[in-house]
PDB file of N, CA, C and O in Angstrom:
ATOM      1  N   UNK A   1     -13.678   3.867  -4.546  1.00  0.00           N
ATOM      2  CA  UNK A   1     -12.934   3.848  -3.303  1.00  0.00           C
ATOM      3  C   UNK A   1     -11.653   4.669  -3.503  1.00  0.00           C
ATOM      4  O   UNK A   1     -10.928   4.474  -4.478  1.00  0.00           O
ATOM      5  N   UNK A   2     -11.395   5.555  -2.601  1.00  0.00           N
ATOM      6  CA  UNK A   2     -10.387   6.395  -2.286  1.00  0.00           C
ATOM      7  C   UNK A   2      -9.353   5.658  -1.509  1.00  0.00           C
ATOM      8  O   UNK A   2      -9.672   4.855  -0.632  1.00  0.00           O
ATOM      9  N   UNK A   3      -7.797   5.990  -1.901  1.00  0.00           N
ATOM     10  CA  UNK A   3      -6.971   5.965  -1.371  1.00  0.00           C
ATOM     11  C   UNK A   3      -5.597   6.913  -1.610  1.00  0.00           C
ATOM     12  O   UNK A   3      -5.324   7.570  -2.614  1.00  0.00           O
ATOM     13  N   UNK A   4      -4.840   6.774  -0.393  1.00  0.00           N
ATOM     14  CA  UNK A   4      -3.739   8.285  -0.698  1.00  0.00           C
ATOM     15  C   UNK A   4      -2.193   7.470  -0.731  1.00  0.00           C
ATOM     16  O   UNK A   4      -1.601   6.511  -0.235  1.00  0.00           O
ATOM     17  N   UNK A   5      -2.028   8.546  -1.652  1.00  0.00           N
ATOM     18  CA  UNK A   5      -0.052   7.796  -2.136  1.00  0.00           C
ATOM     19  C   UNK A   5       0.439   8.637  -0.952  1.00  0.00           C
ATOM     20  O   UNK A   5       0.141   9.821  -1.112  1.00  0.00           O
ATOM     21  N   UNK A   6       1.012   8.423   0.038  1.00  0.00           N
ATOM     22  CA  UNK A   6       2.043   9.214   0.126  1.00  0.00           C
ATOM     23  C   UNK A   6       3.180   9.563   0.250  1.00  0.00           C
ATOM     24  O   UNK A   6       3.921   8.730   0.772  1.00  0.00           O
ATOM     25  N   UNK A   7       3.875  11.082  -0.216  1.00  0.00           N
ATOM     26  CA  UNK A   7       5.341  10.966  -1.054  1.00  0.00           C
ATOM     27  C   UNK A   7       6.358  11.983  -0.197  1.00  0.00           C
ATOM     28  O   UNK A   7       5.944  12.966   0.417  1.00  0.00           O
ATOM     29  N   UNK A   8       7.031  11.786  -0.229  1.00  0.00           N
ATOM     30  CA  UNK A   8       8.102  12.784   0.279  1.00  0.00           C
ATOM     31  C   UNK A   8       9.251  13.078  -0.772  1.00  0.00           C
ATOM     32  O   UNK A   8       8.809  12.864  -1.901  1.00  0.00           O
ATOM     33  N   UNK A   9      10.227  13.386  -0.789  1.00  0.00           N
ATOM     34  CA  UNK A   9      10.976  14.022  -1.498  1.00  0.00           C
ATOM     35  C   UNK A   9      12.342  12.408  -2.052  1.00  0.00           C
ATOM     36  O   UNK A   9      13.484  12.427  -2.511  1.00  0.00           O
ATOM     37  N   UNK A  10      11.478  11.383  -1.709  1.00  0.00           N
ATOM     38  CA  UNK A  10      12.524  10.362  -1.834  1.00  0.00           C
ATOM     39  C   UNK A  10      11.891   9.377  -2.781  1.00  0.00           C
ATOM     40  O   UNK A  10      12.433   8.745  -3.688  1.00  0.00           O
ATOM     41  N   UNK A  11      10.531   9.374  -2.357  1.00  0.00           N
ATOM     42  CA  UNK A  11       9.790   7.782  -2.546  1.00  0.00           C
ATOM     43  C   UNK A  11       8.282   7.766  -2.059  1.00  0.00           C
ATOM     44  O   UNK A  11       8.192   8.222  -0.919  1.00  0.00           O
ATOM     45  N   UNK A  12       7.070   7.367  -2.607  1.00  0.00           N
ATOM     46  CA  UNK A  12       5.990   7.370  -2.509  1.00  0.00           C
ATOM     47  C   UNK A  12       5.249   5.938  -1.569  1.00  0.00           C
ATOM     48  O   UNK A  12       6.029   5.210  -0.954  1.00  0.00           O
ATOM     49  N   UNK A  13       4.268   5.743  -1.547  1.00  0.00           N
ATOM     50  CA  UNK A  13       3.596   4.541  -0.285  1.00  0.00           C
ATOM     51  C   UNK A  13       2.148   5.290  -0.623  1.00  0.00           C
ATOM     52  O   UNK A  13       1.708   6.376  -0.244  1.00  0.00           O
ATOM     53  N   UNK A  14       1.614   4.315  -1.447  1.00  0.00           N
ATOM     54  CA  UNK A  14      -0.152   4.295  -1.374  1.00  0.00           C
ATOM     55  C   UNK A  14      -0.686   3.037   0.232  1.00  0.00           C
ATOM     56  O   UNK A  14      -0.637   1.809   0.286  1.00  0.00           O
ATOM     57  N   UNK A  15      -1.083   3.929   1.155  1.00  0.00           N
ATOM     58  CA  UNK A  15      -1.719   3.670   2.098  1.00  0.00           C
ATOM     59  C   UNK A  15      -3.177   2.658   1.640  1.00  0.00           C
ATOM     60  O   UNK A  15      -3.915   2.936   0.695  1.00  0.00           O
ATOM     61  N   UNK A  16      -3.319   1.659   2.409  1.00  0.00           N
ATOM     62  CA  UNK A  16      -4.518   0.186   1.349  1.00  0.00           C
ATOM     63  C   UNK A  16      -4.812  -0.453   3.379  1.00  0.00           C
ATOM     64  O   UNK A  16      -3.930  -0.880   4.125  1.00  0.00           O
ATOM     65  N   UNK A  17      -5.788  -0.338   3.595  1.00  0.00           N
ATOM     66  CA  UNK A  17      -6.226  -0.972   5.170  1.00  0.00           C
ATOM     67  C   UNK A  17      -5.540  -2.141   4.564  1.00  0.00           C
ATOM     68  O   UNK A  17      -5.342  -2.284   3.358  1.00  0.00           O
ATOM     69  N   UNK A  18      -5.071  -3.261   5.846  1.00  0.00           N
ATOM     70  CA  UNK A  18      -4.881  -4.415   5.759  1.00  0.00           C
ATOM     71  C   UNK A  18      -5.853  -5.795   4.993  1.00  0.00           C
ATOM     72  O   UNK A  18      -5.537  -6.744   4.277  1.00  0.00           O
ATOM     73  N   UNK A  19      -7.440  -5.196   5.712  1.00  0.00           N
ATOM     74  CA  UNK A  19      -8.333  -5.807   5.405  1.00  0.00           C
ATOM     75  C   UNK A  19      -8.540  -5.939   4.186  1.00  0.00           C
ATOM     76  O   UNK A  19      -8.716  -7.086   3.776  1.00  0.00           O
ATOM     77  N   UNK A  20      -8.577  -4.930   3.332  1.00  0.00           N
ATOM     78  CA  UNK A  20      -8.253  -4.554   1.733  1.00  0.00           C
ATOM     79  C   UNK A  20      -6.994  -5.521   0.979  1.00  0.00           C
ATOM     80  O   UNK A  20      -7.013  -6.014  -0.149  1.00  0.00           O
ATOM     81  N   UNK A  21      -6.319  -5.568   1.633  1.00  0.00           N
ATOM     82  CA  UNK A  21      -5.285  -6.765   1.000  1.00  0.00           C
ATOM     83  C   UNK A  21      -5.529  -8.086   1.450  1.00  0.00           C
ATOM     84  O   UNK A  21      -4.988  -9.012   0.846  1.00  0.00           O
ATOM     85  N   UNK A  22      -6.405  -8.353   2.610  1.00  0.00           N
ATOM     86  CA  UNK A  22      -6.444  -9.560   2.659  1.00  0.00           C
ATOM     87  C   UNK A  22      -7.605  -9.712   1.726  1.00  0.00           C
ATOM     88  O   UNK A  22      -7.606 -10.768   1.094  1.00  0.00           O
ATOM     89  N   UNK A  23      -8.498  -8.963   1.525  1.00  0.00           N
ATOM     90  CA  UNK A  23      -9.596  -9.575   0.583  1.00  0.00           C
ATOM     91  C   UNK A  23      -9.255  -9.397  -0.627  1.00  0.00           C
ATOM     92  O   UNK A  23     -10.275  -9.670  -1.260  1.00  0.00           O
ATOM     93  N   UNK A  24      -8.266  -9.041  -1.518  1.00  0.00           N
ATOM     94  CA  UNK A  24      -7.786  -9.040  -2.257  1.00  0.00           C
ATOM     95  C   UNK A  24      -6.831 -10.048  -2.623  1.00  0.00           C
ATOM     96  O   UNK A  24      -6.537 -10.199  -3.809  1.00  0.00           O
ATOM     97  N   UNK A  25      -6.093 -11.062  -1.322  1.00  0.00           N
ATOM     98  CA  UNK A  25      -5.456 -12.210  -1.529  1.00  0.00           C
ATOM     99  C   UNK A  25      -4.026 -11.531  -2.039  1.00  0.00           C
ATOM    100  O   UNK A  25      -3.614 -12.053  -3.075  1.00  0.00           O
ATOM    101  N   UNK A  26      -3.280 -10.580  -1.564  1.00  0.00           N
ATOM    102  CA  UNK A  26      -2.640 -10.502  -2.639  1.00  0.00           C
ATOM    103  C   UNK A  26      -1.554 -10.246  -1.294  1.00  0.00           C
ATOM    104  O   UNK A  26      -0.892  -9.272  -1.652  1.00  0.00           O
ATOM    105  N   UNK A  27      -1.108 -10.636  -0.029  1.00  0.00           N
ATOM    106  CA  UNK A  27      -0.408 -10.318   0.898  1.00  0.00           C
ATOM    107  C   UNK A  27       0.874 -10.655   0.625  1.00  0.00           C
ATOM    108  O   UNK A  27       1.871 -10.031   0.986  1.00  0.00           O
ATOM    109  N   UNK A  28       0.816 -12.286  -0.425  1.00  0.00           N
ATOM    110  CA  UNK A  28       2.012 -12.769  -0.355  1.00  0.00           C
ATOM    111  C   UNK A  28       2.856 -12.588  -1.633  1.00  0.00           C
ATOM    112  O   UNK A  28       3.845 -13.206  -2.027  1.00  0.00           O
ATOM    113  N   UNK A  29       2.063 -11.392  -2.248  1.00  0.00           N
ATOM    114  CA  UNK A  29       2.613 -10.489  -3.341  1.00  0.00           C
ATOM    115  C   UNK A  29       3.598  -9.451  -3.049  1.00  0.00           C
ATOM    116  O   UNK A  29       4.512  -8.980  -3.726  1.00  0.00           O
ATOM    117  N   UNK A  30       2.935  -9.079  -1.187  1.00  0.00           N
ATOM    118  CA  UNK A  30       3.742  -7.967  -1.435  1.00  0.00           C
ATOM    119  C   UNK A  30       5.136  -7.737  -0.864  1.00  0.00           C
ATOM    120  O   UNK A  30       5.267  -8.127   0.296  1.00  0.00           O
ATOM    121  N   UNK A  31       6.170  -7.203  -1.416  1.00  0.00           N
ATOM    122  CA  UNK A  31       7.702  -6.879  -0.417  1.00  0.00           C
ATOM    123  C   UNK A  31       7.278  -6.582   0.508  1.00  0.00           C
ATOM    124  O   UNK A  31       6.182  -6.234   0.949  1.00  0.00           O
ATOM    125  N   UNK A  32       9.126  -6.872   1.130  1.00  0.00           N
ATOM    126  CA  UNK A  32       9.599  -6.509   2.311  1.00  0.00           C
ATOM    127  C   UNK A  32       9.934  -4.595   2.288  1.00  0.00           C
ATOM    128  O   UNK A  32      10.483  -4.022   3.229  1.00  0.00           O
ATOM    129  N   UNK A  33       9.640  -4.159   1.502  1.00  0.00           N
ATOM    130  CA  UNK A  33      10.006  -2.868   0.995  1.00  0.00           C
ATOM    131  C   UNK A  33       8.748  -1.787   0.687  1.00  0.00           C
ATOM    132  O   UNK A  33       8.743  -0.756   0.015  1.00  0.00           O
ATOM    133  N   UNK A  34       7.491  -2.575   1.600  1.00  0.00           N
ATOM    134  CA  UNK A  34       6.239  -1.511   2.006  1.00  0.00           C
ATOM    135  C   UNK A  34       6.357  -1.673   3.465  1.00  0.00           C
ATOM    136  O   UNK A  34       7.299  -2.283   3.971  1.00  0.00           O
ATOM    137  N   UNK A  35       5.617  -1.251   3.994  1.00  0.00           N
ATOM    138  CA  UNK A  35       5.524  -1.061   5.469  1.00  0.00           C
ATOM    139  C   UNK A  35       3.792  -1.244   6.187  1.00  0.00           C
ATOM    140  O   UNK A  35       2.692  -1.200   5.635  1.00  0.00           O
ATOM    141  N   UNK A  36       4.046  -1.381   7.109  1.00  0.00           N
ATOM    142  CA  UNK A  36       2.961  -1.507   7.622  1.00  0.00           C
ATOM    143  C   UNK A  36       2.131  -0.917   9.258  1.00  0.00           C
ATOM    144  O   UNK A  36       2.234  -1.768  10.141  1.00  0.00           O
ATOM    145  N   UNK A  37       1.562   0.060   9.582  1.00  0.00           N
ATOM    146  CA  UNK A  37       1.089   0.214  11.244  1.00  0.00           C
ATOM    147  C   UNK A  37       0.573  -0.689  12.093  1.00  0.00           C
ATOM    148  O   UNK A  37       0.601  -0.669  13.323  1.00  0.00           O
ATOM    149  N   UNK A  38       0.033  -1.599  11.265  1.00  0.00           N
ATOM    150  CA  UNK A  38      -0.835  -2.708  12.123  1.00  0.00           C
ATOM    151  C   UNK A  38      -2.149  -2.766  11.449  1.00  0.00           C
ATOM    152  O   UNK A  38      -2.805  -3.794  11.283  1.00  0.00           O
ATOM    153  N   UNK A  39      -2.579  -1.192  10.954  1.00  0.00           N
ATOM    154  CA  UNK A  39      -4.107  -1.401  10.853  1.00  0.00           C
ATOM    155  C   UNK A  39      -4.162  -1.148   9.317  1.00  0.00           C
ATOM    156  O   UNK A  39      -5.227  -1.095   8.702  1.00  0.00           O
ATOM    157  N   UNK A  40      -2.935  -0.997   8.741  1.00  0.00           N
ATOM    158  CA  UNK A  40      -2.873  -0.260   7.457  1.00  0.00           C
ATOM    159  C   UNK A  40      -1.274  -0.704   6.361  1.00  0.00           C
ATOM    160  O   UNK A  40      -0.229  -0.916   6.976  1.00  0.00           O
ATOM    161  N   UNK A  41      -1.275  -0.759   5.433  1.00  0.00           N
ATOM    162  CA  UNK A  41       0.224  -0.985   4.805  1.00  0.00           C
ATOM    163  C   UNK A  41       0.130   0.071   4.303  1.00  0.00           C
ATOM    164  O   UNK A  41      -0.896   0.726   4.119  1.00  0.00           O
ATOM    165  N   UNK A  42       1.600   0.419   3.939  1.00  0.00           N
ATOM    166  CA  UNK A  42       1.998   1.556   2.949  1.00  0.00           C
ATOM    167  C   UNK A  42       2.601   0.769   1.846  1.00  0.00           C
ATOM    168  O   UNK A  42       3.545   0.129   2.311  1.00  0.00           O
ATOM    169  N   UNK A  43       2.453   0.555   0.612  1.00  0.00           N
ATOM    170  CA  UNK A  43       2.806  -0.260  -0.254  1.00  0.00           C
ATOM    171  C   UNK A  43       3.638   0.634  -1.563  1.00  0.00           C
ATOM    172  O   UNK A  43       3.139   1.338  -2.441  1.00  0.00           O
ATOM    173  N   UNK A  44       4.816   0.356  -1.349  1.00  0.00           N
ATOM    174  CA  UNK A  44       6.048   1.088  -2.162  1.00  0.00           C
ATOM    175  C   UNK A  44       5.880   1.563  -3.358  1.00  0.00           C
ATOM    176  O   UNK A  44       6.260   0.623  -4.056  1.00  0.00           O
ATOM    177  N   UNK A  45       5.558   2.416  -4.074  1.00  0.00           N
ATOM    178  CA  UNK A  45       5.195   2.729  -5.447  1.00  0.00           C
ATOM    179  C   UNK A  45       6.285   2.240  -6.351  1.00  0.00           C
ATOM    180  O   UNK A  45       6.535   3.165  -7.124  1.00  0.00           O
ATOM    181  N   UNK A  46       6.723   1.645  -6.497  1.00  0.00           N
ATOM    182  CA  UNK A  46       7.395   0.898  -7.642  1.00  0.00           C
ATOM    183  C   UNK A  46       7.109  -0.666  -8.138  1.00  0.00           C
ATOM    184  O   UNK A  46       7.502  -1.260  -9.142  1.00  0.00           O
ATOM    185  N   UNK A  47       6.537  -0.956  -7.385  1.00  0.00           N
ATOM    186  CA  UNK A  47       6.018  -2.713  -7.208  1.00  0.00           C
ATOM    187  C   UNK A  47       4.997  -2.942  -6.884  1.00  0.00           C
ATOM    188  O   UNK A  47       4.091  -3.258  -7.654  1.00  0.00           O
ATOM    189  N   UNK A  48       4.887  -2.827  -5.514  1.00  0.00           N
ATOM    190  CA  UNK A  48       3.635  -3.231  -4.576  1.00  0.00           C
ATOM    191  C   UNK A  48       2.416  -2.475  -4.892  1.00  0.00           C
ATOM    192  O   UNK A  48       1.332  -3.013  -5.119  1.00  0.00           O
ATOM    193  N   UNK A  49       2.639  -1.169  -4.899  1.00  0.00           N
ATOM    194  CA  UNK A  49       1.442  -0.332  -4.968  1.00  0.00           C
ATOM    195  C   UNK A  49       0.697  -1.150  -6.505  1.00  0.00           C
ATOM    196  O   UNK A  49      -0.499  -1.434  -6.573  1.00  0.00           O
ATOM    197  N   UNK A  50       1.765  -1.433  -7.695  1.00  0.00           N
ATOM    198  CA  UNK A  50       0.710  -1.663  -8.815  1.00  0.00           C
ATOM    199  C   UNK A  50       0.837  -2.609  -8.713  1.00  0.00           C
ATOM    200  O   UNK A  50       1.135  -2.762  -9.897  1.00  0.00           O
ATOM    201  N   UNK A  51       0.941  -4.194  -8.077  1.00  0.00           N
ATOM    202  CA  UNK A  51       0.102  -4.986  -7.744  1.00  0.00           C
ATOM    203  C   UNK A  51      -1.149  -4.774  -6.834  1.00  0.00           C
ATOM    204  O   UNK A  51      -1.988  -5.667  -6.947  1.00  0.00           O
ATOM    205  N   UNK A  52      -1.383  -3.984  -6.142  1.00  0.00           N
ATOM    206  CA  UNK A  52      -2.900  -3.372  -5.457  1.00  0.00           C
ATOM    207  C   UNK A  52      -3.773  -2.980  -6.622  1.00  0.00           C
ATOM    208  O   UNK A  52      -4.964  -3.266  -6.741  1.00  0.00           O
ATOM    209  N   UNK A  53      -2.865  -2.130  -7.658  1.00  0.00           N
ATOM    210  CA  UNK A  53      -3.672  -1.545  -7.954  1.00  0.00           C
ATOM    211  C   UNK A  53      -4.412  -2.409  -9.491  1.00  0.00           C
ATOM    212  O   UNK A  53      -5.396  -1.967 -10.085  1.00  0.00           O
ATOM    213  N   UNK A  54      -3.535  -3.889  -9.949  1.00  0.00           N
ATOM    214  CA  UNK A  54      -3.848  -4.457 -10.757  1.00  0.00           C
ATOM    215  C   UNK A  54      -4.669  -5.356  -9.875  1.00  0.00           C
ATOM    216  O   UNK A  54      -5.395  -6.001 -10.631  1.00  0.00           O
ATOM    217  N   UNK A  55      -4.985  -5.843  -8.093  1.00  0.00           N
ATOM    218  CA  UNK A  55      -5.837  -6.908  -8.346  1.00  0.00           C
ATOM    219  C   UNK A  55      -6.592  -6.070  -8.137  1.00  0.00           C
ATOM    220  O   UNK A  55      -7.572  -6.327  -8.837  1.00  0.00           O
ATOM    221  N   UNK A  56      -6.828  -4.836  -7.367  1.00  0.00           N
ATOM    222  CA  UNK A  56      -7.888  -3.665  -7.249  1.00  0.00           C
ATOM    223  C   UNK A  56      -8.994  -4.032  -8.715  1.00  0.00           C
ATOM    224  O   UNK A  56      -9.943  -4.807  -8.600  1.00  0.00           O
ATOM    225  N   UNK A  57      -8.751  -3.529  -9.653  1.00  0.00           N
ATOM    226  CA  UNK A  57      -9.159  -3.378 -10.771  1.00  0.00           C
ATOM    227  C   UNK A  57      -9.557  -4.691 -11.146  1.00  0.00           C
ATOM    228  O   UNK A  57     -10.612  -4.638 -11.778  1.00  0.00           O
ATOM    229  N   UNK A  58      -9.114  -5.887 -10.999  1.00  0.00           N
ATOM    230  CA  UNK A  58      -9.459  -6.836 -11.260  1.00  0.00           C
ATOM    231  C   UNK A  58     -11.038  -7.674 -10.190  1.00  0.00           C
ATOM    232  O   UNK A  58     -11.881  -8.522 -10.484  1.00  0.00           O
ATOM    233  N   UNK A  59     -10.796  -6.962  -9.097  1.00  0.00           N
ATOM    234  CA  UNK A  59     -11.811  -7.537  -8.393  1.00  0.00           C
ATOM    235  C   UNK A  59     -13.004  -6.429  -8.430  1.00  0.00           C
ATOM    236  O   UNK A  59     -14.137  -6.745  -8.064  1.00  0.00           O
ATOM    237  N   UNK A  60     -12.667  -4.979  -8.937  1.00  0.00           N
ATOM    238  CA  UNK A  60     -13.897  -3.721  -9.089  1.00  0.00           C
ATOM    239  C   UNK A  60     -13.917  -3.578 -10.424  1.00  0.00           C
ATOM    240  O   UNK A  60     -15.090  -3.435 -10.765  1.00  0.00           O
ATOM    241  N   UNK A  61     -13.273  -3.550 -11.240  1.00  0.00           N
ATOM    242  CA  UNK A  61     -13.688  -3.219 -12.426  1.00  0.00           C
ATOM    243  C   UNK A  61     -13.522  -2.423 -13.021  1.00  0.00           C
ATOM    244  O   UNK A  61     -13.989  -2.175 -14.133  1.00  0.00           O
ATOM    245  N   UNK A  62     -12.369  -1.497 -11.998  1.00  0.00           N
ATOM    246  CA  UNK A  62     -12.178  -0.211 -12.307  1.00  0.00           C
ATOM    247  C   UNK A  62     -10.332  -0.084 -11.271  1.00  0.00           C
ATOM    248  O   UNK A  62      -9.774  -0.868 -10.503  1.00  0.00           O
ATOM    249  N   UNK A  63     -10.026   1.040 -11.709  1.00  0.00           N
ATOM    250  CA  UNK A  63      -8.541   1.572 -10.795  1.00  0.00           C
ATOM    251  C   UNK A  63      -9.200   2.182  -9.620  1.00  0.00           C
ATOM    252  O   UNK A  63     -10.066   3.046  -9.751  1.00  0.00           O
ATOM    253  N   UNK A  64      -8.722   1.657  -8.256  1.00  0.00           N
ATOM    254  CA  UNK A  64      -8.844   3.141  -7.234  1.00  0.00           C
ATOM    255  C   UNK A  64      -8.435   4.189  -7.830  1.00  0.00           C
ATOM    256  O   UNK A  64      -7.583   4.394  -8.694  1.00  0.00           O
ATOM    257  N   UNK A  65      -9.212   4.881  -7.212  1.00  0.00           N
ATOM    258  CA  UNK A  65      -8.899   6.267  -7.114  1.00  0.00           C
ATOM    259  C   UNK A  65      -7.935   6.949  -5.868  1.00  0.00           C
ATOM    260  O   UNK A  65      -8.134   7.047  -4.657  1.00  0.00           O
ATOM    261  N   UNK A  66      -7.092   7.262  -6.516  1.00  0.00           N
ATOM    262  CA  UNK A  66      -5.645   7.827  -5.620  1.00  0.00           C
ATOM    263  C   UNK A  66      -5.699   9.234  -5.820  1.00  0.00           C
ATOM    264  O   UNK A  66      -6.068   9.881  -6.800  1.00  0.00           O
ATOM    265  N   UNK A  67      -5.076   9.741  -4.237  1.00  0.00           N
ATOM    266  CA  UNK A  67      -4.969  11.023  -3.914  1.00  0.00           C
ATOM    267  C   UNK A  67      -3.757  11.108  -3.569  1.00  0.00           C
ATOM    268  O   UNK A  67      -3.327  10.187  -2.875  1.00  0.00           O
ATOM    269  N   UNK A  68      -2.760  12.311  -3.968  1.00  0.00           N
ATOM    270  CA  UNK A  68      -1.878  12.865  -3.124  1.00  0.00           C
ATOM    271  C   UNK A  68      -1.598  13.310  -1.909  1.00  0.00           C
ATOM    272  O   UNK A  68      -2.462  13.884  -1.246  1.00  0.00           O
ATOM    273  N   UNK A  69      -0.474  13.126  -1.496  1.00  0.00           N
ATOM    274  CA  UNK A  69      -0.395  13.763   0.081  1.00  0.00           C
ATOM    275  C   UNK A  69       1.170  14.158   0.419  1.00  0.00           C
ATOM    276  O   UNK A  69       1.658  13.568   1.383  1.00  0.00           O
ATOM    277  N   UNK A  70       1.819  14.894  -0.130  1.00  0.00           N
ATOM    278  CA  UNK A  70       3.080  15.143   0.229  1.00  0.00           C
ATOM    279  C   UNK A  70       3.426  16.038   1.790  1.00  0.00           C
ATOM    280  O   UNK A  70       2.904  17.039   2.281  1.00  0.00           O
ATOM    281  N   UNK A  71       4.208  15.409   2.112  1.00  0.00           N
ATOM    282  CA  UNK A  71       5.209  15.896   3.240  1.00  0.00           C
ATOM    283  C   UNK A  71       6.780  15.913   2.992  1.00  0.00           C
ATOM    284  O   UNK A  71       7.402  14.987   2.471  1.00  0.00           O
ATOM    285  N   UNK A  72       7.356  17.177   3.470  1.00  0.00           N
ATOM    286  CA  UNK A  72       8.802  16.795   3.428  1.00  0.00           C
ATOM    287  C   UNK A  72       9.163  15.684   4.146  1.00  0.00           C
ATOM    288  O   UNK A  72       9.959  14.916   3.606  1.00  0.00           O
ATOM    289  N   UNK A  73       8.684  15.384   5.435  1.00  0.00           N
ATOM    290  CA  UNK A  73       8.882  14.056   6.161  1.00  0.00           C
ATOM    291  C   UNK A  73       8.122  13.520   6.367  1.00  0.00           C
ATOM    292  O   UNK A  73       7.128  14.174   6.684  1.00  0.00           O
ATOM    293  N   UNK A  74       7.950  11.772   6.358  1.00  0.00           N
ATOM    294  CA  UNK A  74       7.317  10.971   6.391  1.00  0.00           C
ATOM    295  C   UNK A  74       7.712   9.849   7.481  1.00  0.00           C
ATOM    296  O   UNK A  74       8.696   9.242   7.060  1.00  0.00           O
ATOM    297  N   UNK A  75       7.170   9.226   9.088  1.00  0.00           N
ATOM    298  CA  UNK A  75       7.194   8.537   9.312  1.00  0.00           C
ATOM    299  C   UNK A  75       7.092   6.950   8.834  1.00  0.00           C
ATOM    300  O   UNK A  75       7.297   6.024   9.618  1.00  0.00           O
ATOM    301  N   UNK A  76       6.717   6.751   7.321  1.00  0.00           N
ATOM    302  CA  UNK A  76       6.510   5.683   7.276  1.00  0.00           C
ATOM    303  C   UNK A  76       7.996   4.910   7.125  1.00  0.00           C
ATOM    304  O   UNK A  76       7.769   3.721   7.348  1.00  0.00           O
ATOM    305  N   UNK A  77       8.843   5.023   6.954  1.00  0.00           N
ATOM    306  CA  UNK A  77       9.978   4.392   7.114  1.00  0.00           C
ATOM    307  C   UNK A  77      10.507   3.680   8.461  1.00  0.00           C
ATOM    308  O   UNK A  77      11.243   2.723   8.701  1.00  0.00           O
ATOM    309  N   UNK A  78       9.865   4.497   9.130  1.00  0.00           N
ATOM    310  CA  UNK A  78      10.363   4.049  10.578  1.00  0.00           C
ATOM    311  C   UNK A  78       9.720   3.310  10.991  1.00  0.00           C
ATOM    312  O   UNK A  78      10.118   2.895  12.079  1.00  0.00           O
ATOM    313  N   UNK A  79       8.009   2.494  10.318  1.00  0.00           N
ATOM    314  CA  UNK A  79       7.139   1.378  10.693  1.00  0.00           C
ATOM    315  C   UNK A  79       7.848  -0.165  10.238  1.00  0.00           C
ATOM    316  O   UNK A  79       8.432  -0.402   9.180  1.00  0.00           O
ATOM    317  N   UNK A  80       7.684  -0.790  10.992  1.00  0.00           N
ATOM    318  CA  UNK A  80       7.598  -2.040  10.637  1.00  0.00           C
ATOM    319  C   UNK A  80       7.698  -2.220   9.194  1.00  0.00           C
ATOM    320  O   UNK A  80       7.178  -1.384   8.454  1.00  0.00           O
ATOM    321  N   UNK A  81       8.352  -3.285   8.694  1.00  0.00           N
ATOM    322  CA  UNK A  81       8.370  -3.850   7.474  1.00  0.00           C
ATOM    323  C   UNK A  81       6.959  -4.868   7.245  1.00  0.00           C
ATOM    324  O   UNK A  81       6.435  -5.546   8.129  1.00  0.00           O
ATOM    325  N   UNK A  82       6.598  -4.785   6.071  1.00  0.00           N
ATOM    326  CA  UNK A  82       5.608  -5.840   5.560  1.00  0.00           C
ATOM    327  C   UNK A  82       6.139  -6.804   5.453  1.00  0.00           C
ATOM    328  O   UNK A  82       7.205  -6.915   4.849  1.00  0.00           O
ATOM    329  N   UNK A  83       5.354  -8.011   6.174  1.00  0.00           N
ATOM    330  CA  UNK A  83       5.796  -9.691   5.415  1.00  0.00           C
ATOM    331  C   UNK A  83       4.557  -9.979   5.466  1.00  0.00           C
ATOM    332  O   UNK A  83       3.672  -9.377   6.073  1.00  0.00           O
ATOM    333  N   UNK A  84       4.414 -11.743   4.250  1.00  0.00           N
ATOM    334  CA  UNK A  84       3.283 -12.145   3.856  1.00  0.00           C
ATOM    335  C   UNK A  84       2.804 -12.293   4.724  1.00  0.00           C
ATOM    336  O   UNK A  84       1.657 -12.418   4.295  1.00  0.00           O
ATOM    337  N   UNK A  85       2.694 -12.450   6.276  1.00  0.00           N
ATOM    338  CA  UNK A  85       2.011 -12.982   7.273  1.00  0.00           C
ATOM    339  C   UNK A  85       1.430 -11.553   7.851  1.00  0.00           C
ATOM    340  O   UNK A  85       1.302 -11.722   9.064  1.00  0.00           O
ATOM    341  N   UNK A  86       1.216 -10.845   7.664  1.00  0.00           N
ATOM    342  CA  UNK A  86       1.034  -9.021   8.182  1.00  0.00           C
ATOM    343  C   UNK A  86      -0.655  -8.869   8.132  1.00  0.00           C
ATOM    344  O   UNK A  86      -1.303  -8.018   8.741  1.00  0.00           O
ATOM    345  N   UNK A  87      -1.193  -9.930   7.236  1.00  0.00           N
ATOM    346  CA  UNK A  87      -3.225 -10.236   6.992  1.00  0.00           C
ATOM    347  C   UNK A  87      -3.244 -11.400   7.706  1.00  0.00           C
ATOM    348  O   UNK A  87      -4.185 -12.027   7.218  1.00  0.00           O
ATOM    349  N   UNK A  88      -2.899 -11.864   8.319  1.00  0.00           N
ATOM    350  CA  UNK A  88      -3.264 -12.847   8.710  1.00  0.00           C
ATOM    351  C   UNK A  88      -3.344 -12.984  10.325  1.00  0.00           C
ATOM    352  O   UNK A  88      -3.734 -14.033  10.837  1.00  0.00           O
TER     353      UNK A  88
END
């Protein structure tokens, strides 16, 4: 399974569907310091992202596989904040 970090010139956000974290159980892992659209989180590369990516591995058996995606600008800052209630 594919998924994309993406980075701008400040700070990175691996993009994970919601559904993906709820079946992963891991919602109330993650900060207030990823973001979220509704249908999708962006999960902060300093924390959050490698809790995805440690229960990832723990429930496949393996690391996603991550892709790059840089932009000088990135809307994701301007989404909504993540809280544990965001899968539910």
């Amino acid at each position: 399974m594919t998924f994309t970090i993406h980075t701008d010139p400040g700070h990175g956000w691996i993009e994970v569907p919601l559904t993906i974290i709820a079946k992963l159980g891991i919602a109330k892992d993650i900060s207030s310091y990823s973001y979220t659209d509704g249908r999708n989180a962006y999960l902060e590369e300093d924390c959050d992202a490698w809790v995805f990516v440690q229960a990832f591995e723990k429930a496949h058996g393996e690391r996603p596989e991550i892709v790059d995606s840089y932009a000088e600008f990135t809307n994701i800052r301007s989404l909504p904040r993540f809280n544990n209630r965001t899968t539910t």
